[in-house]
CHARMM internal coordinates of N, CA and C (Angstrom, degrees):
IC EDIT
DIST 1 N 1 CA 1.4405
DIST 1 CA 1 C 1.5185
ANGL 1 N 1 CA 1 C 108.45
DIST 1 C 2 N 1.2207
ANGL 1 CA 1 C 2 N 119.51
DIHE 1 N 1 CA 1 C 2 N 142.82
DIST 2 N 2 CA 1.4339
ANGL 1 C 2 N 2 CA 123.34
DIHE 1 CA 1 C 2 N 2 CA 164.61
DIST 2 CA 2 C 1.1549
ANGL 2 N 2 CA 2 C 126.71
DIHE 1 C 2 N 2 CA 2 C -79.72
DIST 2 C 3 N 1.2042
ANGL 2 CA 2 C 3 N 125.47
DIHE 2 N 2 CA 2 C 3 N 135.69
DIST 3 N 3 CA 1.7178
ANGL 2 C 3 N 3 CA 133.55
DIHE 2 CA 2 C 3 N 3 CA -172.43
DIST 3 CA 3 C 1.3634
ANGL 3 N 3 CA 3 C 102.43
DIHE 2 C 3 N 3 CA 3 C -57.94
DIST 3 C 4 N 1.4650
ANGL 3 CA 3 C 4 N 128.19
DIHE 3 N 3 CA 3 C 4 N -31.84
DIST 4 N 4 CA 1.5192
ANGL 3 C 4 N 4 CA 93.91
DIHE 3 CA 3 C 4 N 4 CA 157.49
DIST 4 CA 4 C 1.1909
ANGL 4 N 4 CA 4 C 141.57
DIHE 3 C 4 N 4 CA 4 C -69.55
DIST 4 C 5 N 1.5131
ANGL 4 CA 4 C 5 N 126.63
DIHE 4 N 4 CA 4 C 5 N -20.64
DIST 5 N 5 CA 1.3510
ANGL 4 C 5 N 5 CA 141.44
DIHE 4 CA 4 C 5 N 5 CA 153.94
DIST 5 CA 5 C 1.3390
ANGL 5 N 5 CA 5 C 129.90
DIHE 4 C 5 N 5 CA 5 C -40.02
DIST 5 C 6 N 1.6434
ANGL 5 CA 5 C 6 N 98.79
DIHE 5 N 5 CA 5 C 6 N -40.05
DIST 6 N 6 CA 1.7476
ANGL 5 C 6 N 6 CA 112.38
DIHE 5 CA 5 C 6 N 6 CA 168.86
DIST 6 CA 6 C 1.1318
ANGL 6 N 6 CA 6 C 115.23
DIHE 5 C 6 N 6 CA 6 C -65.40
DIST 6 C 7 N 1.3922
ANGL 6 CA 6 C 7 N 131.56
DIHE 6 N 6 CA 6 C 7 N -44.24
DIST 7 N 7 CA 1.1984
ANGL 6 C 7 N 7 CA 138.94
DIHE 6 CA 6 C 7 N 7 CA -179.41
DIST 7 CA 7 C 1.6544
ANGL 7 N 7 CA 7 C 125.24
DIHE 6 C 7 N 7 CA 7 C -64.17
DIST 7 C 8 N 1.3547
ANGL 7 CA 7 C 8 N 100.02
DIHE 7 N 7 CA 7 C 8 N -22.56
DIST 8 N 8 CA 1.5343
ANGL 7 C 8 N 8 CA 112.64
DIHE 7 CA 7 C 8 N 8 CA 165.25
DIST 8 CA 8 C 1.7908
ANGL 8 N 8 CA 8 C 113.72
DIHE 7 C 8 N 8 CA 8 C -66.88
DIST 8 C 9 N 1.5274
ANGL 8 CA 8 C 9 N 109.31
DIHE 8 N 8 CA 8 C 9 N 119.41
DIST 9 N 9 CA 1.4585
ANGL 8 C 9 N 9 CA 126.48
DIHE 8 CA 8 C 9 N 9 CA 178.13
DIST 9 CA 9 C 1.8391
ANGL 9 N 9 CA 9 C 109.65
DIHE 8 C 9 N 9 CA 9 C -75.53
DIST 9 C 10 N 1.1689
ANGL 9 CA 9 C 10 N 122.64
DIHE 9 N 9 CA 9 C 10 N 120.66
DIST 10 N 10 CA 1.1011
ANGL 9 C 10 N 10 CA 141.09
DIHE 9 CA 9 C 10 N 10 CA -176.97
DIST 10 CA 10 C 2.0140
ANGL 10 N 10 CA 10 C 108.42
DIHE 9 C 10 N 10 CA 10 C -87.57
DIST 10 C 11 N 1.1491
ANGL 10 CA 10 C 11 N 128.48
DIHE 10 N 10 CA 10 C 11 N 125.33
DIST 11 N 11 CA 1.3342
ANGL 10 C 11 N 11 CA 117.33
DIHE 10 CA 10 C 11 N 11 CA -171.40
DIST 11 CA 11 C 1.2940
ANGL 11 N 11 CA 11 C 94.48
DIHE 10 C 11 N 11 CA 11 C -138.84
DIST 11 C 12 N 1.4493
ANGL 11 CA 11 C 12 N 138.33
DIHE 11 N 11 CA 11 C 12 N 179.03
DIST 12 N 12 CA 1.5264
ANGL 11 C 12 N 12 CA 161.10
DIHE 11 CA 11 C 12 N 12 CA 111.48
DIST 12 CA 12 C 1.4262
ANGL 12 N 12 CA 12 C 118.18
DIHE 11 C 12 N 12 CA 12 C -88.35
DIST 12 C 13 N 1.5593
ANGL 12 CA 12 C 13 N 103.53
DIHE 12 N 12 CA 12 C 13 N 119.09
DIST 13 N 13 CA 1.4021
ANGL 12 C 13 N 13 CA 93.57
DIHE 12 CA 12 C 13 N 13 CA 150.46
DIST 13 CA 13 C 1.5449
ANGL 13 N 13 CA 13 C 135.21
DIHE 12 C 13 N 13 CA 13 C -95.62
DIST 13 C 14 N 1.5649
ANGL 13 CA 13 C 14 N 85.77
DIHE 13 N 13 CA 13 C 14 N 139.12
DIST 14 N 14 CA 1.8871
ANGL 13 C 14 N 14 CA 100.04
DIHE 13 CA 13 C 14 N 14 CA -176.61
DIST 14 CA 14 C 1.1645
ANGL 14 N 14 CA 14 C 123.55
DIHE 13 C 14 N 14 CA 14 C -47.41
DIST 14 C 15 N 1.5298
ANGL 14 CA 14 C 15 N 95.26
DIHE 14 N 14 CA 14 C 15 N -39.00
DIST 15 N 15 CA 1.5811
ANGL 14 C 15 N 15 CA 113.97
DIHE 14 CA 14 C 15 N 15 CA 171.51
DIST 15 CA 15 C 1.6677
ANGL 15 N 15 CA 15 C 121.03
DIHE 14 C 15 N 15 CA 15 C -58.32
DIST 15 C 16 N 1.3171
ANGL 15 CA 15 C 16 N 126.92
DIHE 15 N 15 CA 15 C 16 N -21.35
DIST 16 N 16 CA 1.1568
ANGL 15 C 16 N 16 CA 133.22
DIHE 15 CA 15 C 16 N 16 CA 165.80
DIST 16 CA 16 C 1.1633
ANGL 16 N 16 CA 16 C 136.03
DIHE 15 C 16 N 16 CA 16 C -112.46
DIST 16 C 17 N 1.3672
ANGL 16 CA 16 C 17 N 110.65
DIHE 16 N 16 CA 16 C 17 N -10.63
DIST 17 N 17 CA 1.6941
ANGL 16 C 17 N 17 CA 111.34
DIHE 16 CA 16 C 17 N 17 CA -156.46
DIST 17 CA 17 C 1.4219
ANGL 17 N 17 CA 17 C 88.70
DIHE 16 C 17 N 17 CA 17 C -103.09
DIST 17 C 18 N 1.6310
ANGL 17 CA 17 C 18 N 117.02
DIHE 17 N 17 CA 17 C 18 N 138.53
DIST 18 N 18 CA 1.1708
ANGL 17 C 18 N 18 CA 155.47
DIHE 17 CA 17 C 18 N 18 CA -175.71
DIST 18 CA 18 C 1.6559
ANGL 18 N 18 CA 18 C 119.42
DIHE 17 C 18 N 18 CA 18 C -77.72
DIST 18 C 19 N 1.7658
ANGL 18 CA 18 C 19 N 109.92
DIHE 18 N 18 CA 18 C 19 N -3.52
DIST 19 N 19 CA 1.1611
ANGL 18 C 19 N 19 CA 114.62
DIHE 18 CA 18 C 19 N 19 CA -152.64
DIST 19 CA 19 C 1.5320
ANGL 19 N 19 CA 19 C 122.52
DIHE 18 C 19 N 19 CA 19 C 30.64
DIST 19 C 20 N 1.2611
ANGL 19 CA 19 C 20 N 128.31
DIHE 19 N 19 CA 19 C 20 N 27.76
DIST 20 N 20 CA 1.0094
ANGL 19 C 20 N 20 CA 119.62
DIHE 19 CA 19 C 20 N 20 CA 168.83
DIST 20 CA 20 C 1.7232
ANGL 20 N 20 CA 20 C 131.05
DIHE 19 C 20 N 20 CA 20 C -33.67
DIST 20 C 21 N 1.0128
ANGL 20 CA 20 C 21 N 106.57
DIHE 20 N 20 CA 20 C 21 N -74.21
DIST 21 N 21 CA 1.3848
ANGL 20 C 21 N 21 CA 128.33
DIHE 20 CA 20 C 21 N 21 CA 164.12
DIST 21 CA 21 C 1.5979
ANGL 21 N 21 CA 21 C 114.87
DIHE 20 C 21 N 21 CA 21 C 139.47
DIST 21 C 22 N 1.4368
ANGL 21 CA 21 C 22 N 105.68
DIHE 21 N 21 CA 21 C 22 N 1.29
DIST 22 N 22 CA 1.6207
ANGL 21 C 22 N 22 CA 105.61
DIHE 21 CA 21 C 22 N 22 CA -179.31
DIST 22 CA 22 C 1.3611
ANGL 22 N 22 CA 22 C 134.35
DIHE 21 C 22 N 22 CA 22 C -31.42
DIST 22 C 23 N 1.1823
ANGL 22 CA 22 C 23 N 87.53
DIHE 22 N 22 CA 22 C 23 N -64.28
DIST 23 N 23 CA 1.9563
ANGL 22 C 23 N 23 CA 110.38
DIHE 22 CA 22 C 23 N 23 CA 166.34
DIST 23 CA 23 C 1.6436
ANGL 23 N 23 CA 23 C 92.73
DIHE 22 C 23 N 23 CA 23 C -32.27
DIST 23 C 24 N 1.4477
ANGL 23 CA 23 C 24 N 100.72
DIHE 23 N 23 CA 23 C 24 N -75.54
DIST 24 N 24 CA 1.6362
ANGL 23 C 24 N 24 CA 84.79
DIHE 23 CA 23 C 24 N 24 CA -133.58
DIST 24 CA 24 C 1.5566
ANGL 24 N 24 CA 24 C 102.57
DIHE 23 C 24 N 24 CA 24 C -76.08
DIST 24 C 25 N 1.7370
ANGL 24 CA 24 C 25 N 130.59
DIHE 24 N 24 CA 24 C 25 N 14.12
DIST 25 N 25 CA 1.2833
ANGL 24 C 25 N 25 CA 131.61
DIHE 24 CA 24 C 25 N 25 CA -165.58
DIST 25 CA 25 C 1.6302
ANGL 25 N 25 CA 25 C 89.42
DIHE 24 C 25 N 25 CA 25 C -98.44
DIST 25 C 26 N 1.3516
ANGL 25 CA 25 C 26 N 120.10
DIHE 25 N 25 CA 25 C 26 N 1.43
DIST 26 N 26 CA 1.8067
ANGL 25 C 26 N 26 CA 116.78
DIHE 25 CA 25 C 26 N 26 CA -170.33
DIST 26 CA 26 C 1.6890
ANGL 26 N 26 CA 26 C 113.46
DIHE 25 C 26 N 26 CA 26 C -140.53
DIST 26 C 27 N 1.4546
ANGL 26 CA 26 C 27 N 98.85
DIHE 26 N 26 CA 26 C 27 N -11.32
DIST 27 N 27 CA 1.8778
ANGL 26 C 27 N 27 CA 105.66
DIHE 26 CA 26 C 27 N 27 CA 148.59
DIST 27 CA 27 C 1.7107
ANGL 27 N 27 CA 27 C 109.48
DIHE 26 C 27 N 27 CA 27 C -47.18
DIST 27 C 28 N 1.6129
ANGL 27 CA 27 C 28 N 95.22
DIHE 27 N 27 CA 27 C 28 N 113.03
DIST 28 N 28 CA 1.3590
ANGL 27 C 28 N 28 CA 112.97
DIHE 27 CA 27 C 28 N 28 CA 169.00
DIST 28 CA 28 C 2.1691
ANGL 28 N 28 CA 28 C 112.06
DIHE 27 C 28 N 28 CA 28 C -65.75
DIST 28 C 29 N 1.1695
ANGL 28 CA 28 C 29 N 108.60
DIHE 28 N 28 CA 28 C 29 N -29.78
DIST 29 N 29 CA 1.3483
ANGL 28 C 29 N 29 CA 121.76
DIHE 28 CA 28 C 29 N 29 CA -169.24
DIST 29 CA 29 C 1.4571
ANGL 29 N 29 CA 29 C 109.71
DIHE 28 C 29 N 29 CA 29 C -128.57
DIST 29 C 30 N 1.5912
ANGL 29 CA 29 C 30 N 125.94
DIHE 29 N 29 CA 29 C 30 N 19.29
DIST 30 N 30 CA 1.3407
ANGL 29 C 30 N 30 CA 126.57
DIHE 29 CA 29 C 30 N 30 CA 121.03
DIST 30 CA 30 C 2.1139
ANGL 30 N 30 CA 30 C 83.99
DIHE 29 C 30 N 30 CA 30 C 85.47
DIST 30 C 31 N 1.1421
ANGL 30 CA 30 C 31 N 122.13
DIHE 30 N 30 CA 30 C 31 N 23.32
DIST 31 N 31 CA 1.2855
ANGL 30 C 31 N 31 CA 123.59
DIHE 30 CA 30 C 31 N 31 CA -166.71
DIST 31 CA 31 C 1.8926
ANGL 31 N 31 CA 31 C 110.97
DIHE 30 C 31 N 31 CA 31 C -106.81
DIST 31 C 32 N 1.2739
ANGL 31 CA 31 C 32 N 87.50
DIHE 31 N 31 CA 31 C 32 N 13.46
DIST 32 N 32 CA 2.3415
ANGL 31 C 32 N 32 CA 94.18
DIHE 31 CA 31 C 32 N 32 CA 167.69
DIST 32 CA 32 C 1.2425
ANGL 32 N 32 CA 32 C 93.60
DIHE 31 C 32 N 32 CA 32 C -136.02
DIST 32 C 33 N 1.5988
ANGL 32 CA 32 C 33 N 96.92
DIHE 32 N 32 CA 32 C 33 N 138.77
DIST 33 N 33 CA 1.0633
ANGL 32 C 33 N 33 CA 119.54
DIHE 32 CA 32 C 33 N 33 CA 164.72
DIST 33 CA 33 C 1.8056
ANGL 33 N 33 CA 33 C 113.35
DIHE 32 C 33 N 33 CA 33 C -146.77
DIST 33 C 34 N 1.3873
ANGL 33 CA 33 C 34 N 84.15
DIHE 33 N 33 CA 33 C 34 N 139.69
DIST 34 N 34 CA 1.6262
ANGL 33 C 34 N 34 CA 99.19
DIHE 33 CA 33 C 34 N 34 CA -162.52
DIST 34 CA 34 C 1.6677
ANGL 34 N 34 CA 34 C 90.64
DIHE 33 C 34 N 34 CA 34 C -109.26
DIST 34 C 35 N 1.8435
ANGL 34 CA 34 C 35 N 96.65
DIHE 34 N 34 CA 34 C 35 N 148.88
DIST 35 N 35 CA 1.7250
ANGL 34 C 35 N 35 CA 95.09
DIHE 34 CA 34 C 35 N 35 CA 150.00
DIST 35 CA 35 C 1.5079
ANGL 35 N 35 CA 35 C 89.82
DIHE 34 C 35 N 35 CA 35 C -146.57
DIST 35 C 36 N 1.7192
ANGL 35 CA 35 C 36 N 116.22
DIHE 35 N 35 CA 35 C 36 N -147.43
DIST 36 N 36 CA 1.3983
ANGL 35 C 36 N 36 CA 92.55
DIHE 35 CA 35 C 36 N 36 CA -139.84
DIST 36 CA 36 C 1.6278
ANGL 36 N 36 CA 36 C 102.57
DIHE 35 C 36 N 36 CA 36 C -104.37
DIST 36 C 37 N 1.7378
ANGL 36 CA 36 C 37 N 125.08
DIHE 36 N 36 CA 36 C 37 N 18.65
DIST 37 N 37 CA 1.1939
ANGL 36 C 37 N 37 CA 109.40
DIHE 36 CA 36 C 37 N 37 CA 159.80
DIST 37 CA 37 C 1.5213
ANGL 37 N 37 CA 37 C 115.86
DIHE 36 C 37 N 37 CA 37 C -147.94
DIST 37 C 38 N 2.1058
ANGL 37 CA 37 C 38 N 104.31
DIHE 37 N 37 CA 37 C 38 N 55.62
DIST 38 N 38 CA 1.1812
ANGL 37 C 38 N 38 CA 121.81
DIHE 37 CA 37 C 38 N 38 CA 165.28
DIST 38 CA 38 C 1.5995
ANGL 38 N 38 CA 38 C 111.32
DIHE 37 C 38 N 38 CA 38 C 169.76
DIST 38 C 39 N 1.0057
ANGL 38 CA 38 C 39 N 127.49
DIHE 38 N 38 CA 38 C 39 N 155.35
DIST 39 N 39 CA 1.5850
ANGL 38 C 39 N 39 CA 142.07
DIHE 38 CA 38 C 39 N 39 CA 175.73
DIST 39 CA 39 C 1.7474
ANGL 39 N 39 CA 39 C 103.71
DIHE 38 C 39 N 39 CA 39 C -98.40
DIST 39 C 40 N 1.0331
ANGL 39 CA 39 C 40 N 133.79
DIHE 39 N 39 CA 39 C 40 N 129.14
DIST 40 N 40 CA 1.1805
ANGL 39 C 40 N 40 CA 135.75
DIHE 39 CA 39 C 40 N 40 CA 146.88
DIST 40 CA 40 C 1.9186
ANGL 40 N 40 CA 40 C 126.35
DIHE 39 C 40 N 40 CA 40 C -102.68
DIST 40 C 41 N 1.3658
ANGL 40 CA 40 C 41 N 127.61
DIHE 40 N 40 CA 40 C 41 N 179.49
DIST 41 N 41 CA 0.5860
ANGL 40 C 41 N 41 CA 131.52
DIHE 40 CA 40 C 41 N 41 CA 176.14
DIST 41 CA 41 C 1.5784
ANGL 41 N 41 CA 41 C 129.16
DIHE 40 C 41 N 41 CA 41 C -167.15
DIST 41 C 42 N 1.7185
ANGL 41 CA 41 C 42 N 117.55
DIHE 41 N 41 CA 41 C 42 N 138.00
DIST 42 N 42 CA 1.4820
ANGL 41 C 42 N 42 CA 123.31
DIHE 41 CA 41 C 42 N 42 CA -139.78
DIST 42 CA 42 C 1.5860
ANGL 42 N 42 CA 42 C 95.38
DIHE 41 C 42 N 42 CA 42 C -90.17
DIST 42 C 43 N 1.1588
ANGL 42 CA 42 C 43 N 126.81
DIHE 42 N 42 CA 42 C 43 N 71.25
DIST 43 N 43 CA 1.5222
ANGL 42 C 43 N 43 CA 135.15
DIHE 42 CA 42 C 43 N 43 CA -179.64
DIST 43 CA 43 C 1.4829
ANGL 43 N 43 CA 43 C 118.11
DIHE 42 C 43 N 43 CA 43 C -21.62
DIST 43 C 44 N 1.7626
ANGL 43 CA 43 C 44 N 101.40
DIHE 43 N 43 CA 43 C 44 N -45.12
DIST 44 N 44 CA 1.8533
ANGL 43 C 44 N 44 CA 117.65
DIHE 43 CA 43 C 44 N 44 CA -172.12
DIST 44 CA 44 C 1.6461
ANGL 44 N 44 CA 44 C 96.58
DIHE 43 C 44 N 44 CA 44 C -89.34
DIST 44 C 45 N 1.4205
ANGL 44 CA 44 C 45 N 126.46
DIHE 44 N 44 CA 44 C 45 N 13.13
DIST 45 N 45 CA 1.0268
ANGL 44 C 45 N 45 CA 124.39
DIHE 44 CA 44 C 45 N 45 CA 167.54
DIST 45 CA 45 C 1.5914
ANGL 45 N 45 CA 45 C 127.19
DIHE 44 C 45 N 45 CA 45 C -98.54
DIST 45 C 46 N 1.5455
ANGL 45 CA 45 C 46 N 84.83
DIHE 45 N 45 CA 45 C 46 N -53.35
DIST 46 N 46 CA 1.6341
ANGL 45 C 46 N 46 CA 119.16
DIHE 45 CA 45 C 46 N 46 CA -166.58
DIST 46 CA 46 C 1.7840
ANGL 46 N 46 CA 46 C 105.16
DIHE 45 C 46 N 46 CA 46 C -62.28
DIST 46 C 47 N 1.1983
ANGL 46 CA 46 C 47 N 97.31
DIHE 46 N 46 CA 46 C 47 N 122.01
DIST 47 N 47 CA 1.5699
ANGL 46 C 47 N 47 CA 99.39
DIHE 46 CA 46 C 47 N 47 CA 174.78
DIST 47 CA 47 C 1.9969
ANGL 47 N 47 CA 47 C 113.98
DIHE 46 C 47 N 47 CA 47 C -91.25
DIST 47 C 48 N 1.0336
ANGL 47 CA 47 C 48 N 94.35
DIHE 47 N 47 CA 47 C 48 N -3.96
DIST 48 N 48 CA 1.4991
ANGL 47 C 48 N 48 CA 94.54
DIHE 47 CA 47 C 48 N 48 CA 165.39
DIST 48 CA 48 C 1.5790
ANGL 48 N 48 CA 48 C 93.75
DIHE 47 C 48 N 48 CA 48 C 85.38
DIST 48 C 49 N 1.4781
ANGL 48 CA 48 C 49 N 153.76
DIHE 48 N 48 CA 48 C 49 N -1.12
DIST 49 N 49 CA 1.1791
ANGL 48 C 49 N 49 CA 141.85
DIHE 48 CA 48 C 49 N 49 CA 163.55
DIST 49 CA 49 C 1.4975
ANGL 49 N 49 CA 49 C 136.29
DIHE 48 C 49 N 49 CA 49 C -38.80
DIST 49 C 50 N 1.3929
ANGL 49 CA 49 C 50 N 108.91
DIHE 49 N 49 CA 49 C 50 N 13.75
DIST 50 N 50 CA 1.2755
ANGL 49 C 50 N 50 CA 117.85
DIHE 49 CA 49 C 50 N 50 CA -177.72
DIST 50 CA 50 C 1.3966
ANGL 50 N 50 CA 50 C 142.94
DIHE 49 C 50 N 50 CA 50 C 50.91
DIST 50 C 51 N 1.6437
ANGL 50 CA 50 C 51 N 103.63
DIHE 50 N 50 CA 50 C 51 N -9.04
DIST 51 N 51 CA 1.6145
ANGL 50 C 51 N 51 CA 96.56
DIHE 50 CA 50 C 51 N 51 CA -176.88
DIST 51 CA 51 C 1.3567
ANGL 51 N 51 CA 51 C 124.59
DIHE 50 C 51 N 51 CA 51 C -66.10
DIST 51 C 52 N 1.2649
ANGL 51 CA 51 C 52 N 117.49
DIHE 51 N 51 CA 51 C 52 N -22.69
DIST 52 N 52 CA 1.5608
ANGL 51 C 52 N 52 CA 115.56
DIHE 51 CA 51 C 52 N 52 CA -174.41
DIST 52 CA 52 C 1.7909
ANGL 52 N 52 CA 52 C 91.62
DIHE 51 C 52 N 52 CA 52 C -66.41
DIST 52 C 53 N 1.7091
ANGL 52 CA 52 C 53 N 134.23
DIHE 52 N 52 CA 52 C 53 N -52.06
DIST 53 N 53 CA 1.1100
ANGL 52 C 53 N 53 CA 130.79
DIHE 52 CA 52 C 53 N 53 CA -178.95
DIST 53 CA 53 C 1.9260
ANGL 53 N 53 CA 53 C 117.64
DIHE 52 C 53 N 53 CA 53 C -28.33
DIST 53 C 54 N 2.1150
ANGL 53 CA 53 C 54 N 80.96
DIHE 53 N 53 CA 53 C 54 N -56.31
DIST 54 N 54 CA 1.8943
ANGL 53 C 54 N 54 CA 80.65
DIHE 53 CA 53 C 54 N 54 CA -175.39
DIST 54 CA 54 C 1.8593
ANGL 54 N 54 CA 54 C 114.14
DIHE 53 C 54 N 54 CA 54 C -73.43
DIST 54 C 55 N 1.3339
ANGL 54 CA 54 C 55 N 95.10
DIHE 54 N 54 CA 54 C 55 N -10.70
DIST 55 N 55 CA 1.7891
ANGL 54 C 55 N 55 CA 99.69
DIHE 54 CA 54 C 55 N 55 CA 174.44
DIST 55 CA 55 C 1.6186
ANGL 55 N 55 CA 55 C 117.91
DIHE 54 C 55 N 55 CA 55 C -71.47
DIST 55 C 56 N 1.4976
ANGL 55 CA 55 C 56 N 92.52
DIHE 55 N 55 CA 55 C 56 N -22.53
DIST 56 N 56 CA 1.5396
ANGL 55 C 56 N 56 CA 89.03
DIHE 55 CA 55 C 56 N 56 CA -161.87
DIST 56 CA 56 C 2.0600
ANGL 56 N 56 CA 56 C 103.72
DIHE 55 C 56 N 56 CA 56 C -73.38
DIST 56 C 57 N 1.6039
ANGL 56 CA 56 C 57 N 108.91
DIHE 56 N 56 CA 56 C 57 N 140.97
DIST 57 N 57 CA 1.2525
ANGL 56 C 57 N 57 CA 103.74
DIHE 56 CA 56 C 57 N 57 CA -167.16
DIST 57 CA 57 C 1.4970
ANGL 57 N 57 CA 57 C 95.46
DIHE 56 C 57 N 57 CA 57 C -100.44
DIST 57 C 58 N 1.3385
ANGL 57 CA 57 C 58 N 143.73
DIHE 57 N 57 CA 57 C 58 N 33.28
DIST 58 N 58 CA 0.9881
ANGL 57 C 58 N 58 CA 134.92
DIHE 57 CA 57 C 58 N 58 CA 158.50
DIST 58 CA 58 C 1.5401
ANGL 58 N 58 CA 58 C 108.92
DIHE 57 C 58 N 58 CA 58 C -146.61
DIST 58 C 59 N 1.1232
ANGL 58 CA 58 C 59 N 131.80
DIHE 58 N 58 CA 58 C 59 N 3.79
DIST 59 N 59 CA 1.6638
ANGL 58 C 59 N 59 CA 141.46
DIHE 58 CA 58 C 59 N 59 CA 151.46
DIST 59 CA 59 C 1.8542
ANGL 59 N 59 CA 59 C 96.53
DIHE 58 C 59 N 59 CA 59 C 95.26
DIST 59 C 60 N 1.1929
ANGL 59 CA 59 C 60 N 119.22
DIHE 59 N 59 CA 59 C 60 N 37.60
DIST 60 N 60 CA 1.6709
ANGL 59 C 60 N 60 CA 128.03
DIHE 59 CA 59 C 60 N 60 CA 161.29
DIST 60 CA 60 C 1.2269
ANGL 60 N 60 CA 60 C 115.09
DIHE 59 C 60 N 60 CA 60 C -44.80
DIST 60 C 61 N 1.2081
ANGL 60 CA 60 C 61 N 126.79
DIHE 60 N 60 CA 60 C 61 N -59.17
DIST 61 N 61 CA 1.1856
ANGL 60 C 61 N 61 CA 147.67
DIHE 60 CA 60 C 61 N 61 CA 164.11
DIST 61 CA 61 C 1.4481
ANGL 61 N 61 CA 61 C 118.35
DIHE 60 C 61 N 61 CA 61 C -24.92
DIST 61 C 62 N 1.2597
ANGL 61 CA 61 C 62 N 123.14
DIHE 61 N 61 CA 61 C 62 N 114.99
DIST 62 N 62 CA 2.3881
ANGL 61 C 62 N 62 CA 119.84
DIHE 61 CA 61 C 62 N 62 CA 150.99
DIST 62 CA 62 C 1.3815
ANGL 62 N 62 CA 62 C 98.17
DIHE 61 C 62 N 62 CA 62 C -142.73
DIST 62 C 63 N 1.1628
ANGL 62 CA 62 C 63 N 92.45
DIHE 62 N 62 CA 62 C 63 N 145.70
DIST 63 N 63 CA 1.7146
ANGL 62 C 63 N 63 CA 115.32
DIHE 62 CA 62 C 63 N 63 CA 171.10
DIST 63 CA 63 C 1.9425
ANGL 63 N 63 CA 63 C 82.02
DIHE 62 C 63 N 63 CA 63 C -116.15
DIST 63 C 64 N 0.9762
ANGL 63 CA 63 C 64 N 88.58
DIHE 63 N 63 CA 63 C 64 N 124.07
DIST 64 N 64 CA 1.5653
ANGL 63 C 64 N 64 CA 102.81
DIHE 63 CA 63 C 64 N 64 CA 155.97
DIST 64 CA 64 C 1.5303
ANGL 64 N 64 CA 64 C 130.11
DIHE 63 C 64 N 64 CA 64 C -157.84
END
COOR INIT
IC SEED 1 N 1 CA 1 C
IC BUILD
């Protein structure tokens, strides 16, 4: 990953996310974890690859 990539902040919004669990059923490195009134995520983990973003079925998800 490129150090600018690291530097990009990964969030959910509360306001949208469904707790489904998508994200974290397609984390390659097992770095979200949801319970039942928020998603977090392991920043010094997360390489920023986006799949939980394209998983998410209501667009919760930004890396920015």
């Amino acid at each position: 990953m490129t150090p600018n990539k690291r530097n990009l902040h990964i969030e959910s919004s509360g306001q949208l996310c469904i707790y489904c669990g998508a994200c974290v059923g397609v984390c390659p490195l097992n770095c979200i974890y949801l319970d039942e009134t928020r998603i977090t995520f392991d920043e010094k983990i997360c390489t920023r690859c986006e799949i939980c973003v394209k998983a998410c079925p209501v667009g919760a998800i930004e890396i920015g």
